[in-house]
Legacy VTK file of the C-alpha trace (Angstrom):
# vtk DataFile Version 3.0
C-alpha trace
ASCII
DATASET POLYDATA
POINTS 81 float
9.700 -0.622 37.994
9.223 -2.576 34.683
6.360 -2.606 32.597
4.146 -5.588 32.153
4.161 -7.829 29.401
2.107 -6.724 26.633
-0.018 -9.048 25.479
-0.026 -10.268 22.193
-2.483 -9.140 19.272
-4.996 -11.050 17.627
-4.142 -10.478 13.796
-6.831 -8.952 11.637
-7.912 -11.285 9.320
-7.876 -8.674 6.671
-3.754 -7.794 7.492
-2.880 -9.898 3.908
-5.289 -8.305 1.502
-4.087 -4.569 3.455
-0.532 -5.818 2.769
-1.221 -6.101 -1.201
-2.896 -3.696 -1.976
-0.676 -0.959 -0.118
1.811 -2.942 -2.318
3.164 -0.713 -5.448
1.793 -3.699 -8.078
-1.541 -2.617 -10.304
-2.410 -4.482 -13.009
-1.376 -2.835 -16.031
-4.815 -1.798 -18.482
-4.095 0.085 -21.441
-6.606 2.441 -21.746
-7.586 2.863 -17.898
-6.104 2.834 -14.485
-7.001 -0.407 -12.534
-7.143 -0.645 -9.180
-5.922 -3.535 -7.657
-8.099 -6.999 -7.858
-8.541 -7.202 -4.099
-9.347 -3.700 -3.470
-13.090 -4.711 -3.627
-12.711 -7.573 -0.911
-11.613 -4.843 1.725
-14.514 -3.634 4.207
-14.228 -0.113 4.498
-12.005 -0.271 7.351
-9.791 -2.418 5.309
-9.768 0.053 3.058
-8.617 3.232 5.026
-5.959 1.093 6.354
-4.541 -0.304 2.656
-4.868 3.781 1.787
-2.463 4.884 4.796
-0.233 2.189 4.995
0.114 2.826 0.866
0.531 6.509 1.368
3.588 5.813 4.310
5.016 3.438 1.828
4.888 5.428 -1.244
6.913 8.567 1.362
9.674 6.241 2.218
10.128 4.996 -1.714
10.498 8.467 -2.439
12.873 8.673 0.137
14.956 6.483 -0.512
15.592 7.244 -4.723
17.724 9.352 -5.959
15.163 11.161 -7.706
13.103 11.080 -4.548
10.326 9.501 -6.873
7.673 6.570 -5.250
7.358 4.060 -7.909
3.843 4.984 -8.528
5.508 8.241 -9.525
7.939 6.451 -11.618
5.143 3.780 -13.202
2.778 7.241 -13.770
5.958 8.966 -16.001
7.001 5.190 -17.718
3.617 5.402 -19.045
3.419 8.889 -20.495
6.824 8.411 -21.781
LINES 1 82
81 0 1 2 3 4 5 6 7 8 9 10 11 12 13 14 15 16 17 18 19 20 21 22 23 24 25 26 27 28 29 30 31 32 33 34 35 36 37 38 39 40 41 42 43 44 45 46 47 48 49 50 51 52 53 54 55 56 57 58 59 60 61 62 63 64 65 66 67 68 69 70 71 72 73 74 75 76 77 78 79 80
């Protein structure tokens, strides 16, 4: 028996601010950490999402380098270097 088409999703209107600010990019302060400009646009749901798609993200970066360092990890240690 196959399954029937799934129908297709309407996209969240807030799926291109999640996208960048899960993104590794903060603007660079030199006396405190920023968080990203479009963090405040979020709603709150917005914001859980940008959080766990960030924190999957950050798990495969790690993954993948050598040192098994996310580049947040790698940004955090530039900085104190």
């Amino acid at each position: 028996m196959t399954q029937p088409p799934i129908p297709p999703q309407t996209p969240d209107p807030e799926d291109p601010l999640v996208e960048q600010v899960a993104s590794a990019y903060r603007p660079m302060h030199p006396t405190r950490i920023a968080a990203h400009p479009i963090w405040h646009d979020l709603s709150a749901h917005g914001r859980v999402r940008a959080f766990e798609l960030a924190t999957a993200l950050r798990k495969v970066e790690a993954a993948l380098d050598p040192e098994g360092l996310s580049s947040t990890a790698r940004a955090v240690l530039s900085r104190l270097r």
